[in-house]
C-alpha positions in Angstrom: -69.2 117.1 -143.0 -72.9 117.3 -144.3 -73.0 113.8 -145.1 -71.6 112.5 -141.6 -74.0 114.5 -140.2 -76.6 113.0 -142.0 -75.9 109.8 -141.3 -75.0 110.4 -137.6 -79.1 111.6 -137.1 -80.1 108.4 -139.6 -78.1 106.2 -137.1 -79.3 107.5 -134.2 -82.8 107.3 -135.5 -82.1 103.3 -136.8 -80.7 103.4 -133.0 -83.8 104.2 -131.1 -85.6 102.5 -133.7 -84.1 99.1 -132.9 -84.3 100.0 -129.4 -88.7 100.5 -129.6 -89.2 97.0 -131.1 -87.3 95.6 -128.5 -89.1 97.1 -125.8 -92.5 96.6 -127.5 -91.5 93.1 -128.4 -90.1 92.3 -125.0 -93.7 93.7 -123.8 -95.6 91.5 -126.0 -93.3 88.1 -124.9 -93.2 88.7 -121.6 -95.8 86.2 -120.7 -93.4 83.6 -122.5 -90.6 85.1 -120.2 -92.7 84.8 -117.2 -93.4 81.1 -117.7 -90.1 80.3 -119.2 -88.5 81.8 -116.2 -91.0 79.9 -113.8 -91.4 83.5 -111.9 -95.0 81.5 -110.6 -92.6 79.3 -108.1 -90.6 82.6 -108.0 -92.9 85.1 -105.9 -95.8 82.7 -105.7 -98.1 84.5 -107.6 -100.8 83.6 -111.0 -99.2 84.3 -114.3 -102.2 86.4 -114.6 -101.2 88.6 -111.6 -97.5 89.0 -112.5 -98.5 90.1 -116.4 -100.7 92.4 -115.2 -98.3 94.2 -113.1 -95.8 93.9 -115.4 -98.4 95.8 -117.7 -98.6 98.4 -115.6 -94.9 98.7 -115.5 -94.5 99.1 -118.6 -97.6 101.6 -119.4 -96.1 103.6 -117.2 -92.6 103.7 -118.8 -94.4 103.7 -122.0 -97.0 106.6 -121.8 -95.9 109.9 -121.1 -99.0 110.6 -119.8 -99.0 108.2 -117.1 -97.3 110.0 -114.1 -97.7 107.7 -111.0 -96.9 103.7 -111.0 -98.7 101.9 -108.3 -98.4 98.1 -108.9 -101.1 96.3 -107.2 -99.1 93.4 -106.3 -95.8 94.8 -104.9 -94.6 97.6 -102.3 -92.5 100.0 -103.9 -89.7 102.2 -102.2 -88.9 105.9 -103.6 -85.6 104.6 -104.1 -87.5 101.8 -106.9 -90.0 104.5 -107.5 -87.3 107.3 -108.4 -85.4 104.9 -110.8 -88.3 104.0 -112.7 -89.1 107.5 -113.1 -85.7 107.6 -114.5 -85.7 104.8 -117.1 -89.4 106.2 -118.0 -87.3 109.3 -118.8 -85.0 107.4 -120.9 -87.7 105.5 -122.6 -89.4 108.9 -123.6 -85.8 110.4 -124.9 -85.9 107.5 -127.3 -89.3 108.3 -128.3 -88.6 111.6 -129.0 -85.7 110.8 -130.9 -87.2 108.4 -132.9 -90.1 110.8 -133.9 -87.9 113.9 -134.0 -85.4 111.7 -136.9 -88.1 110.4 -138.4 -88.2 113.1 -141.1 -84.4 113.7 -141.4 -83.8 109.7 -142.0 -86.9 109.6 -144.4 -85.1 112.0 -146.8 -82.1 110.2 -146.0 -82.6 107.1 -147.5 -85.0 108.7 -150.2 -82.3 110.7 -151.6 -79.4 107.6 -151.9 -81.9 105.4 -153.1 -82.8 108.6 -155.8 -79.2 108.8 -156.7 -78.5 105.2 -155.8 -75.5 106.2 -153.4 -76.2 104.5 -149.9 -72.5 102.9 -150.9 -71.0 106.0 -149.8 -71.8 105.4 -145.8 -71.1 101.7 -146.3 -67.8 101.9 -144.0 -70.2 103.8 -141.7 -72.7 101.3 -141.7 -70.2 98.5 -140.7 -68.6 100.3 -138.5 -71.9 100.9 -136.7 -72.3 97.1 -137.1 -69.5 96.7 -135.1 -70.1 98.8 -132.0 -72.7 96.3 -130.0 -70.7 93.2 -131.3 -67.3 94.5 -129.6 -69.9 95.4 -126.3 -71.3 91.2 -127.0 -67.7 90.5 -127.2 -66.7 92.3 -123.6 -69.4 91.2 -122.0 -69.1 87.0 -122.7 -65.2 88.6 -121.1 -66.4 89.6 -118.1 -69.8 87.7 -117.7 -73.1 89.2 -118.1 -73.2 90.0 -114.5 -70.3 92.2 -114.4 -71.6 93.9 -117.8 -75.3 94.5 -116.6 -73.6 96.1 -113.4 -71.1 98.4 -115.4 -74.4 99.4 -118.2 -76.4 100.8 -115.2 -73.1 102.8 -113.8 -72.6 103.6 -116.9 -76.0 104.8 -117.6 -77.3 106.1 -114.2 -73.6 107.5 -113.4 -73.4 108.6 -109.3 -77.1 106.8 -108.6 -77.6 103.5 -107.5 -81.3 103.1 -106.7 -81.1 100.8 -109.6 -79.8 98.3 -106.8 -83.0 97.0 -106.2 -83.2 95.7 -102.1 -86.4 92.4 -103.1 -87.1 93.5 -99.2 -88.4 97.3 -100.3 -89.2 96.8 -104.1 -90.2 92.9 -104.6 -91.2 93.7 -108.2 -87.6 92.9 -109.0 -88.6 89.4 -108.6 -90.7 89.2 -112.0 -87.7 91.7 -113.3 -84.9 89.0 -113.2 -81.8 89.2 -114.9 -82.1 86.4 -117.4 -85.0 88.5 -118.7 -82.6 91.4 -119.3 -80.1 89.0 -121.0 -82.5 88.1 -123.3 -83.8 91.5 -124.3 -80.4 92.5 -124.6 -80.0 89.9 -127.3 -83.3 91.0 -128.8 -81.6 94.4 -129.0 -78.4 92.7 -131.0 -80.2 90.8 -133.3 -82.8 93.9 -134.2 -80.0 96.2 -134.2 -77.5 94.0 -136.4 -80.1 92.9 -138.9 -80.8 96.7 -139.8 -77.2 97.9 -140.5 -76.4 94.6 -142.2 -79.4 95.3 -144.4 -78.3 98.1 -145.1 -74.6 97.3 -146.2 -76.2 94.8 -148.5 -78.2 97.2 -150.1 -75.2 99.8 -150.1 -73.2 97.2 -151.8 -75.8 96.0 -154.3 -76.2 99.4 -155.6 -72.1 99.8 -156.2 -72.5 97.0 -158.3 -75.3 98.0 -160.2 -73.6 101.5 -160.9 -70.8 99.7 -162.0 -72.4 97.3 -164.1 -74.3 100.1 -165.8 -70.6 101.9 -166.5 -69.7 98.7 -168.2 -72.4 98.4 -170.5 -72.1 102.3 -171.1 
């Protein structure tokens, strides 16, 4: 029970630790997004102008310190307003976890790398591994659109100010959906990369223990 509970609060902090990046990296490429997506010829505005709102945006969700969001570009409804405030809430949960963990998952891994017995959680691991590729898997099913509609119910159950109206909140123009698509790939690939690292390490240091048997 001890060890599944320590590897539940190292997962969750590998979890929210995948899920940073993204949004940091997703932050720092959005001005490849913006001209990838051609969001100029979108809502007729600079590059300049739509990466400094965005900027805004996302200081806002980022900082726990910033209360209001006023972008100068684009109106915003309290319906747009009030989910913002939401996914800045969600943002911050994640930051708290990941700081919170931090500890816990430190003397995680130091202690099975002491004893050399990361092996024990591989199943875990893969398992883990397995979760966002059965949710890749559903979603090529039922076609991103369907799955980025059934995320947000499933995320914001009962509330559907995420249903952005372009009339009242116009920001959702720079906000399009490819731009989710690909940060939910960023996501996978961050998120897949860190538990199959750590199989491979789990199952390097099975067959150095057993090599170490054999030449005992």
């Amino acid at each position: 029970m001890k060890n599944k509970l320590w590897f539940l609060s190292t997962w969750l902090w590998l979890l929210a630790l995948a899920v940073l990046i993204t949004i940091y990296l997703a932050w720092l490429f959005y001005p490849l997004e913006a001209n990838w997506l051609d969001l100029e010829n979108t809502v007729y505005l600079s590059q300049k102008t739509i990466v400094y709102n965005f900027n805004i945006l996302m200081g806002y969700l980022t900082n726990p310190l910033q209360m209001h969001l006023h972008l100068p570009a684009f109106s915003s409804s309290k319906s747009g307003l009030k989910h913002f405030h939401d996914v800045k809430l969600l943002f911050h949960t994640t930051q708290a976890l990941f700081i919170i963990l931090l500890l816990p998952s430190w003397r995680f891994f130091r202690q099975t790398r002491k004893e050399s017995s990361l092996f024990v959680f591989e199943k875990l691991f893969m398992g883990a591994a397995a979760l966002p590729l059965v949710a890749a898997v559903f979603a090529l099913l039922i076609g991103f659109d369907h799955f980025f509609t059934l995320f947000h119910q499933v995320l914001f159950p009962g509330d559907s100010s995420w249903l952005f109206n372009p009339a009242t909140d116009p920001v959702i123009w720079i906000l399009p959906q490819d731009f989710f698509m690909h940060c939910f790939l960023l996501f996978l690939a961050l998120y897949e990369a860190l538990m199959i690292s750590l199989v491979g390490i789990s199952r390097r240091q099975l067959a150095q223990r057993r090599q170490r048997k054999e030449t005992q």
